[in-house]
C-alpha positions in Angstrom: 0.0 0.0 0.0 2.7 2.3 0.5 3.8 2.5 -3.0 0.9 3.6 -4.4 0.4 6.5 -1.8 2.5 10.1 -2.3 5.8 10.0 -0.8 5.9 12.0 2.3 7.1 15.5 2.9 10.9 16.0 4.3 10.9 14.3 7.7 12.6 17.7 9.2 9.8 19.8 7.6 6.7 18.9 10.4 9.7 19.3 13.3 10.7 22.4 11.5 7.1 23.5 11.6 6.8 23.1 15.0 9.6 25.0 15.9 8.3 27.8 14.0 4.4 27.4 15.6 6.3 26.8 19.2 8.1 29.8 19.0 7.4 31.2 22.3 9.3 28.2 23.9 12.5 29.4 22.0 14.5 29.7 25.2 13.2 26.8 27.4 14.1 24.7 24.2 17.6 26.1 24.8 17.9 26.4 28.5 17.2 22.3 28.0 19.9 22.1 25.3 22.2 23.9 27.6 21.3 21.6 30.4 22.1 18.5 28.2 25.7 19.5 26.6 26.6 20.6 30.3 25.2 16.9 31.5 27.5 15.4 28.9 30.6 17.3 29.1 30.6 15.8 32.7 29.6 12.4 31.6 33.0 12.2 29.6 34.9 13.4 32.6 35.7 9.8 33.7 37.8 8.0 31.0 40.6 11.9 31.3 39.9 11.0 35.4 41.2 7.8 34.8 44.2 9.1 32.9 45.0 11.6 35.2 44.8 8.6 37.9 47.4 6.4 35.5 50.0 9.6 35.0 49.8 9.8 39.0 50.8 6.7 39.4 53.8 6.3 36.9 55.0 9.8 36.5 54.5 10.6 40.0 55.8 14.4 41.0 55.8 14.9 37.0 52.3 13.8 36.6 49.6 17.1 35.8 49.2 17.2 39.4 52.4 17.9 40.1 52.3 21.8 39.3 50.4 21.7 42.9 51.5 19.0 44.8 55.2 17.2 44.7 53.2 14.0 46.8 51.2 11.6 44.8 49.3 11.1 48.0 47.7 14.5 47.9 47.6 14.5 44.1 45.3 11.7 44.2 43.2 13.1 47.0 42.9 16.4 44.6 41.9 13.9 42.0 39.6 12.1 44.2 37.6 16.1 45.0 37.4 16.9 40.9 35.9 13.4 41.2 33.4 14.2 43.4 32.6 17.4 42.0 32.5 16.5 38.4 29.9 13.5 39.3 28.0 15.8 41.7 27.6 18.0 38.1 26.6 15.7 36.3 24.1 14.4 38.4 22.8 18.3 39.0 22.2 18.8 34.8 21.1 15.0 34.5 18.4 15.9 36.7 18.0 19.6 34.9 17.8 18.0 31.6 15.4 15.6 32.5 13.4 18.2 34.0 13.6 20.8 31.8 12.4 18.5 28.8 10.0 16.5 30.1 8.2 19.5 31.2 8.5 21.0 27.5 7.4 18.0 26.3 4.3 18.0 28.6 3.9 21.8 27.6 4.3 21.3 23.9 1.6 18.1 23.9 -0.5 20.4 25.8 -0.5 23.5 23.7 -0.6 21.8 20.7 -3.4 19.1 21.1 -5.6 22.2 21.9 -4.3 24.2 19.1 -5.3 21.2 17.1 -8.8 21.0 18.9 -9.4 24.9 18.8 -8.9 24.7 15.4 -11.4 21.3 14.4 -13.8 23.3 16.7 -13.5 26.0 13.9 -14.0 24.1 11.0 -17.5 23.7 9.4 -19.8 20.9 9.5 -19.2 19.4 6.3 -15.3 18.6 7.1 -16.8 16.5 10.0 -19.3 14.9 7.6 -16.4 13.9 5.8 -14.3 12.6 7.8 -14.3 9.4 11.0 -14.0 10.4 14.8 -11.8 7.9 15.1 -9.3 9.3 12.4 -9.4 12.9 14.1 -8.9 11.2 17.9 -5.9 9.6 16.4 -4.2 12.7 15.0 -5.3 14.7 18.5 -4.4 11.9 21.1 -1.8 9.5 19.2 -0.2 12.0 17.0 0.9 14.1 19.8 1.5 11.8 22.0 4.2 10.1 19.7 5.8 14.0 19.6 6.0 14.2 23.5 7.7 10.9 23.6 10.4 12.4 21.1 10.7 15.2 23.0 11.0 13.4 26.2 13.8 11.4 25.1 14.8 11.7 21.7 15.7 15.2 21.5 18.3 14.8 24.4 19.8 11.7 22.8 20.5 13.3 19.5 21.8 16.6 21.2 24.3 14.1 23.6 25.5 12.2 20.6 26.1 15.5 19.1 27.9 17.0 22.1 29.6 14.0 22.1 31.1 13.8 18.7 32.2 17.4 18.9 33.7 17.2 22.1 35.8 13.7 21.9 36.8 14.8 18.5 38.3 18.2 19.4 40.3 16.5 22.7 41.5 13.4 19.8 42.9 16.3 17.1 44.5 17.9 20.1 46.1 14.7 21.8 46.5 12.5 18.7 46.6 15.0 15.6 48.4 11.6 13.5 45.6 9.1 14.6 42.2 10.8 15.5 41.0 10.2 12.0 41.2 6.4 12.8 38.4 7.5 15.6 36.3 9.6 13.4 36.5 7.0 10.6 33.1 5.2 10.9 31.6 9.1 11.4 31.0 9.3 7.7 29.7 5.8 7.5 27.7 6.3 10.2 26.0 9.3 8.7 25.3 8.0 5.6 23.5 5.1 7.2 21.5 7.5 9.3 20.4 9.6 6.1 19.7 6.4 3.9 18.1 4.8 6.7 15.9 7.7 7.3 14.7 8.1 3.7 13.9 4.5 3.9 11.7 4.5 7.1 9.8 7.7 6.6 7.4 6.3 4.2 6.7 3.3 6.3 6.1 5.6 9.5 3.6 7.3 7.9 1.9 4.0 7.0 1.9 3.0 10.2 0.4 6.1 11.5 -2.3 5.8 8.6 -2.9 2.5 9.5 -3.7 3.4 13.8 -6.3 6.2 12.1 -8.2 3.7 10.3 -8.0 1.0 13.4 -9.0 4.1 16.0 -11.9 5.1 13.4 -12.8 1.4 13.3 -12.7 0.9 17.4 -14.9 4.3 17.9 -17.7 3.4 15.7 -18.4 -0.4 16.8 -18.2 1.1 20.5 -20.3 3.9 19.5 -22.3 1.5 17.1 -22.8 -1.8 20.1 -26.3 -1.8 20.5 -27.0 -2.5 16.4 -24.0 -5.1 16.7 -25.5 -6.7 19.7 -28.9 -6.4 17.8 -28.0 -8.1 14.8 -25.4 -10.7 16.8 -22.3 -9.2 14.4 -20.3 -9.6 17.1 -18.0 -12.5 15.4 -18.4 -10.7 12.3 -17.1 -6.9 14.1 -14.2 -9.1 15.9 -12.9 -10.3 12.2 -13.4 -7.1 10.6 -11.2 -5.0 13.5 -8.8 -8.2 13.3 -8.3 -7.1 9.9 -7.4 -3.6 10.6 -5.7 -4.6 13.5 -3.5 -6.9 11.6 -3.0 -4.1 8.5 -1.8 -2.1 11.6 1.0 -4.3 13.1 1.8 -5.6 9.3 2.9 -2.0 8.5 4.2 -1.5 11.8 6.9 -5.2 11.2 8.3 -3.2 8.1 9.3 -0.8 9.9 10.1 -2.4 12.8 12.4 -5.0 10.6 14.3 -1.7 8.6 15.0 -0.2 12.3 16.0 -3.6 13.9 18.8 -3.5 11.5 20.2 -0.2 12.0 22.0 -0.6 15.4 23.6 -4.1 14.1 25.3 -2.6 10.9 26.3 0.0 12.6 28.1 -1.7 15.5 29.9 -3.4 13.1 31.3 -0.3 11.5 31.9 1.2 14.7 34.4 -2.1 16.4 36.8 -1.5 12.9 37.1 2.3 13.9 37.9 1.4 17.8 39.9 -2.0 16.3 42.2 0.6 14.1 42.6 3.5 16.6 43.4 0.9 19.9 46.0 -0.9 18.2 47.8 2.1 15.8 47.7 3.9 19.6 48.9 1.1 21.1 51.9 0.9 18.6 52.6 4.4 19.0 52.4 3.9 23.0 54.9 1.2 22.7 57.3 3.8 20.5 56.9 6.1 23.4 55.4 8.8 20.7 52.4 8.9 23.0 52.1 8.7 27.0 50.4 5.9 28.5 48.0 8.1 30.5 47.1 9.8 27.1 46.4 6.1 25.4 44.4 4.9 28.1 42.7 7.9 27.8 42.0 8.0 24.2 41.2 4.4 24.6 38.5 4.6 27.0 37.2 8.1 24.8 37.1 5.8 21.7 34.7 4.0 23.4 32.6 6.5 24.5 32.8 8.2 21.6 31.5 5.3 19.5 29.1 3.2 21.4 26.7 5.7 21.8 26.0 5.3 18.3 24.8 2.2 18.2 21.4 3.8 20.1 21.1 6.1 16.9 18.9 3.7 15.3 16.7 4.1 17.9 16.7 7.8 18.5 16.4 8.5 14.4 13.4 5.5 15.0 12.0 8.0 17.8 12.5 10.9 15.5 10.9 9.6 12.3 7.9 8.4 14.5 7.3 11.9 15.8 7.8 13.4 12.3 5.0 11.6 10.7 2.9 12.5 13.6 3.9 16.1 13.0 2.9 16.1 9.5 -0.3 15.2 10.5 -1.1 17.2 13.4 0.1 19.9 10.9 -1.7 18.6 7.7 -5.2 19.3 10.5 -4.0 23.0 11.3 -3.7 23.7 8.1 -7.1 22.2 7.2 -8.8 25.7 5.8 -11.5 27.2 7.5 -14.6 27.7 5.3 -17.0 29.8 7.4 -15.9 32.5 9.7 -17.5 35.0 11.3 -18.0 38.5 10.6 -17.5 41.4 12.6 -20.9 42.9 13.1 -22.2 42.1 16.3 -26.1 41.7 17.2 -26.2 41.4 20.8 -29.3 38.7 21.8 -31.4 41.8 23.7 -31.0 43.4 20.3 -32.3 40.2 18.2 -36.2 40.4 16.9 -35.9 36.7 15.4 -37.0 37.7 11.5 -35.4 35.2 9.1 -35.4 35.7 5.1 -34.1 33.8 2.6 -33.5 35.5 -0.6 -33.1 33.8 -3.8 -31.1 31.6 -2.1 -29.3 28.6 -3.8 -27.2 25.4 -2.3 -25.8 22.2 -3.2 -23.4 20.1 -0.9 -20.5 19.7 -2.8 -20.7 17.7 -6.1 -24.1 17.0 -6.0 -27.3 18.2 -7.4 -28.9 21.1 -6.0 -31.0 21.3 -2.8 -32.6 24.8 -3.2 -32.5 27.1 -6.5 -33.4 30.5 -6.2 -35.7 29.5 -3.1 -37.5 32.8 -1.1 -39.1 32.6 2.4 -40.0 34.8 5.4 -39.8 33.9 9.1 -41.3 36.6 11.0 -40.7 37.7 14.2 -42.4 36.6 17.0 -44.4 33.5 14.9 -44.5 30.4 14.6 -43.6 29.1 11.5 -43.6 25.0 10.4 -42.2 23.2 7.5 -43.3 20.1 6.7 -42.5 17.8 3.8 -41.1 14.5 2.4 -37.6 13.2 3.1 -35.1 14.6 1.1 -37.6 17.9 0.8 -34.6 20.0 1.9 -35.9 20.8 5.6 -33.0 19.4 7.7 -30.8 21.1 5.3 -33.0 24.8 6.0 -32.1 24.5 9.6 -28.3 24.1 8.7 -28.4 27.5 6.6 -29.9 28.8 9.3 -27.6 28.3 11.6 -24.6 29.0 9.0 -23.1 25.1 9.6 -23.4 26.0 6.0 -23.1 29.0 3.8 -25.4 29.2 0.7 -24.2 29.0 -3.0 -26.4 32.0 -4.0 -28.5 34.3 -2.4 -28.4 35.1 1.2 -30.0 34.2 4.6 -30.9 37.4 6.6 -31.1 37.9 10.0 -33.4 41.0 11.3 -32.0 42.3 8.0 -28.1 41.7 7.9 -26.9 39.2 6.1 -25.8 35.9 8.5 -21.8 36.2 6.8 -21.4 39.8 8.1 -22.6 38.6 11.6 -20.1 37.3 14.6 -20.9 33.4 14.6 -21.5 33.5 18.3 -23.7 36.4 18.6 -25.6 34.4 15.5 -25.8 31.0 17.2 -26.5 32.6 20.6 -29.3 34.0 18.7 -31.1 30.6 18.1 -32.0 27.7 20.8 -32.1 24.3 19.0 -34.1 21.7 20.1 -33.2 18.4 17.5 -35.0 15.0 17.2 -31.8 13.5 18.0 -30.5 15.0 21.0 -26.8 15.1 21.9 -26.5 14.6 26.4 -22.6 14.7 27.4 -21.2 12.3 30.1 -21.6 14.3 33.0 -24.8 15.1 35.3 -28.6 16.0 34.7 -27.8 19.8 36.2 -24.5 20.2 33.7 -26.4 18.6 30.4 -29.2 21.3 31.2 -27.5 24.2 32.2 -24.9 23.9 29.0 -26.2 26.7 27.7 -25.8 28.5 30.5 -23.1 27.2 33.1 -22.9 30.2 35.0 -27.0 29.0 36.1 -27.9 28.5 39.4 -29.6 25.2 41.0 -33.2 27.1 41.4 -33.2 28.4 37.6 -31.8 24.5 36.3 -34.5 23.4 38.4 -36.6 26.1 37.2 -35.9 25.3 33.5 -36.7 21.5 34.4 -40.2 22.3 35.3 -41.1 24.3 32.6 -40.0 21.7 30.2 -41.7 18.7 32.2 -39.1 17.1 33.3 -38.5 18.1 37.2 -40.6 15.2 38.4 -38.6 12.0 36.4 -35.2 13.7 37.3 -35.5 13.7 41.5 -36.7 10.1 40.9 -33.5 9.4 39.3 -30.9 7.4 42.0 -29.1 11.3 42.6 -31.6 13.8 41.1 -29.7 16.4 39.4 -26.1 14.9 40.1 -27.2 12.2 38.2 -24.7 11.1 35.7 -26.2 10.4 32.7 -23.9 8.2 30.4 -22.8 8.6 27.1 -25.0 10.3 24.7 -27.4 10.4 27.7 -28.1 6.0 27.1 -29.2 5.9 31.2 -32.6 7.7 30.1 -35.1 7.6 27.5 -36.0 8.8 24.5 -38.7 10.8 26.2 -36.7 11.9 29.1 -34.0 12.7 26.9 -35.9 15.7 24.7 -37.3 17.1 27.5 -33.9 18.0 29.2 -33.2 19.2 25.9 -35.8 21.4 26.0 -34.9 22.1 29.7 -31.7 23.3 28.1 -33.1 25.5 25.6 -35.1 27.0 28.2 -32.1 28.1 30.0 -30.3 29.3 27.5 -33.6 31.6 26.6 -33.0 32.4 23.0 -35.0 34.5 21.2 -35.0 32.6 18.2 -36.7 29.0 19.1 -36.1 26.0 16.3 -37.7 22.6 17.0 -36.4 19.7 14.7 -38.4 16.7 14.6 -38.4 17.3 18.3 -41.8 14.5 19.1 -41.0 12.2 16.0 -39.5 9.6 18.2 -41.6 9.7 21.6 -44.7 7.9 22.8 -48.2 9.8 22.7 -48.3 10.4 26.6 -44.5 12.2 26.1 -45.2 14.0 23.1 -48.3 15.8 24.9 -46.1 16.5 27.8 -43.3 17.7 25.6 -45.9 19.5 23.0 -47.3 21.7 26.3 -43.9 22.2 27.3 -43.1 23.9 23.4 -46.4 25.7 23.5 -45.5 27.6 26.6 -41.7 27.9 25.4 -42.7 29.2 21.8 -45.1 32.4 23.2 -43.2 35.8 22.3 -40.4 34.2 20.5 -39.8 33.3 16.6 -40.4 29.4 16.3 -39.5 27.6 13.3 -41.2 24.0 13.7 -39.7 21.2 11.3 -42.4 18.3 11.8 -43.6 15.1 9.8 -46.5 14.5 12.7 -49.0 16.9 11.4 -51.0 16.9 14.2 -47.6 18.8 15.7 -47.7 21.9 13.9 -51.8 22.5 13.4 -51.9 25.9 15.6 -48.3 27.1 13.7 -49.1 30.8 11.9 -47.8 29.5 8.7 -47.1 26.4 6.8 -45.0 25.3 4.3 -44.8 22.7 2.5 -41.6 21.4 0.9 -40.8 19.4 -2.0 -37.7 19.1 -3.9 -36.2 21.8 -2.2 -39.1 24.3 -3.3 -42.0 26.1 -1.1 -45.1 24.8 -3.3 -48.1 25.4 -0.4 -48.3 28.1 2.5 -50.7 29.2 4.5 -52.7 27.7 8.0 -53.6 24.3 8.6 -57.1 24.8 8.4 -56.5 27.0 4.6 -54.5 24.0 3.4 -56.6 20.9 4.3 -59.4 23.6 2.8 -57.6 24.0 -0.7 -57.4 20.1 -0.7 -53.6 19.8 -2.2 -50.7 18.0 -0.8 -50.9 19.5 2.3 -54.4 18.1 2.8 -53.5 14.3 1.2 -51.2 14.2 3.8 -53.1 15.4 6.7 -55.9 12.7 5.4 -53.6 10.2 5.7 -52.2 10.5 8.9 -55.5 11.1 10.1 -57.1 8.0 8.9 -58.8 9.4 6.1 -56.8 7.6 3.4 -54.4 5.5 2.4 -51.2 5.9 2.1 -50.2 5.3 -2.0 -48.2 2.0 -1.9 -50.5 0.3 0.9 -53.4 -1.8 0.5 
């Protein structure tokens, strides 16, 4: 599968990315850096210790000591302080480094997950209707946290090996000028690998992190979907299927997995001839005398350090190339374009007198036929108004323009006058109080699901707000009344006891533009009387826009319309359309009694 998809952007250009968008953390990135050279300066303090403890002991009052001290006894007692204080460092910036990137690492997860969030929360509805939760939790919550772990970890590891190289190789040019390339041989090597190795791997990280998207999409939907699956026993059949994904994930995770695996071997191999050449062409020149004994254990022990280290690069380059395909993601979402934004004239909700117009509006979702052409309708303020129609009439997708989840293709939708793109968004939304057949209840307690609207609400006006809508009485039976938690999407409660805390909430929130969508289609007779009283009261002195298939609904609305095929083609009361005897009327008759549906004998 990877062939066939686009190779993938520069590894370094999502890192580079975010250290343009995490600007502001400039210096704490470099007060960590700091930390970690300083930690690994002192880390290679031990191998020129252990010289300086070798030219004690065979040049005695010559050895570097000796400018202070004539007795090799107090030499090594000085050498045994810069001991102590040299660990003691190191142990101070080990802890500093640590510190300092793990909390930028927590930070930068932080900020950018709600970056990321702030910025979905932004985009228009049809970029959700596009796209799986599970894909978008993937990028927000697996995405960053593969950049945290890089930044936790990797980014000291590559700034060590650096410091490292850097600092062994300037003490070899200036000990050893004739030999240090022996040292610094498998360098070159060793960098080719990494570069080769890297241009190998990024395609196959990005795989991988395709491949969790479509398993976390998968996983979110059959837990989301587990009643139907339970209902139709698809359990086996849900098990194979996420197998399947499953397996497509750890598949492309093994390629990668075998390329990386591979790294650290090869390289090892490269690295003993290096520290083969430069310990015995040392060793020869130790045995000439050219070079001191101190100096080649020295060196000795260096090489080591110096090369070893390397052998981790596999998996710090495997930690980087990770986080870079999770950056090019989380980057690939910011970037994501916003299609509706606000304007800048405000309309404060005192101000609002609820009149809606549509004027020769148009609108097709993209690439398909069109919903509405040149379509022209009045809401007026303080009425109720209903429209009614077949599915697929264009009724749902009124509400949506109404709202501005989408912005027409022609024409505009006015609000008291001003067209809905020069309005702020919030004042707009503020504006209107939506009740919707199906109603949306976050995990958290009957008081916080009703008071949404309006968090800052006290007890008395939730409880208040509960009454009005009908709904006081079934919530202090509930096990703990208002602190009731509620469960996902609300699944603890009914249907019934469902819409009425949503209309509890649109009470609160006191809107003076009221829109009811399908808001009795799926309740019992006994609950849709309660709820209807609760509408009547809520709809007095307010604009109401009803959306209804139950007729019986919408009989006492001050206008009708009826939809079809995205067009108004009857308007007026109830009692003038079942007069003029049209389709208003054939479908009052038959959910009355009076006929029969066409289609059924």
């Amino acid at each position: 599968m990877a062939s066939s998809s686009p190779p993938p952007a520069p590894a370094a250009s999502g890192l580079r990315r975010l250290w343009d968008h995490g600007r502001r953390h400039r210096p704490r990135v470099l007060v960590a850096t700091l930390f970690s050279v300083l930690n690994k300066v002192f880390d290679l303090a031990p191998p020129l210790l252990i010289g300086l403890a070798v030219d004690v002991v065979v040049r005695k009052q010559d050895s570097f000591f000796g400018r202070w001290t004539q007795d090799p006894h107090e030499q090594l007692w000085l050498l045994a302080a810069l001991t102590l204080v040299i660990w003691v460092l190191e142990s101070v910036f080990e802890y500093a480094y640590a510190l300092a990137w793990r909390y930028l690492a927590q930070t930068v997860q932080h900020e950018l997950r709600l970056d990321a969030y702030r910025h979905v929360q932004e985009l228009e509805l049809a970029f959700f209707e596009d796209r799986n939760t599970g894909g978008l939790m993937s990028v927000l919550n697996d995405d960053v946290n593969q950049l945290e772990r890089f930044l936790d970890r990797g980014a000291n590891d590559l700034l060590q090996v650096g410091t490292t190289v850097v600092v062994i190789g300037g003490y070899f040019f200036w000990l050893a000028p004739t030999i240090a390339w022996m040292a610094m041989l498998p360098m070159p090597v060793i960098l080719w690998g990494s570069l080769h190795f890297q241009r190998r791997i990024a395609p196959r990280y990005g795989e991988v992190r395709e491949r969790v998207g479509d398993l976390n999409a998968d996983l979110a939907g059959n837990l989301g979907g587990i009643a139907t699956i339970k209902a139709f026993t698809a359990e086996a059949r849900e098990a194979r299927r996420v197998a399947a994904v499953s397996g497509a994930y750890v598949e492309a995770n093994r390629g990668a997995i075998r390329l990386s695996s591979a790294f650290s071997p090869l390289i090892r191999m490269v690295i003993v001839a290096g520290f083969i050449a430069f310990m015995v062409a040392g060793g020869r020149l130790a045995l000439r005398g050219e070079l001191e004994a101190a100096t080649y254990t020295t060196l000795v022990f260096l090489t080591q350090r110096l090369l070893w280290p390397l052998t981790r690069l596999g998996e710090t380059v495997d930690l980087y190339q990770r986080a870079a395909a999770s950056t090019r993601r989380i980057f690939e979402l910011l970037d994501t374009p916003v299609a509706i934004r606000g304007g800048s004239r405000r309309l404060p909700r005192e101000a609002v007198r609820g009149a809606f117009r549509l004027r020769d509006v148009s609108f097709a979702y993209g690439g398909r036929a069109p919903i509405f052409e040149h379509l022209d309708l009045e809401l007026p303020a303080g009425r109720t108004t209903a429209i009614v129609g077949a599915t697929g009439a264009g009724k749902s997708t009124l509400l949506k323009l109404l709202l501005r989840y989408y912005d027409v293709t022609g024409g505009a939708v006015e609000l008291d006058g001003i067209d809905l793109r020069e309005l702020d968004l919030g004042d707009l939304r503020r504006a209107v109080g939506l009740v919707s057949q199906d109603v949306f209840l976050f995990h958290g307690t009957v008081r916080e699901n009703i008071a949404y609207g309006r968090p800052d609400a006290s007890d008395e006006e939730v409880r208040a707000a509960a009454r009005f809508a009908e709904a006081d009485a079934f919530v202090q039976a509930l096990p703990e009344g208002y602190a009731t938690v509620v469960g996902e999407r609300g699944q603890k409660l009914s249907g019934g006891q469902r819409q009425r805390l949503s209309i509890a909430r649109a009470v609160l929130a006191d809107a003076p533009v009221l829109v009811l969508d399908e808001a009795t289609s799926s309740v019992d007779n006994e609950t849709e009387a309660a709820i209807q009283r609760s509408l009547a009261k809520l709809s007095v002195g307010r604009t109401t826009l009803v959306v209804a298939h139950r007729l019986s609904t919408i009989r006492h609305a001050d206008r009708i319309h009826l939809f079809e095929n995205g067009r108004v083609v009857e308007s007026g009361t109830h009692e003038e359309l079942v007069a003029r005897g049209g389709g208003y009327a054939a479908l009052w008759a038959v959910q009355t009694g009076e006929a029969v549906a066409p289609g059924v004998a």
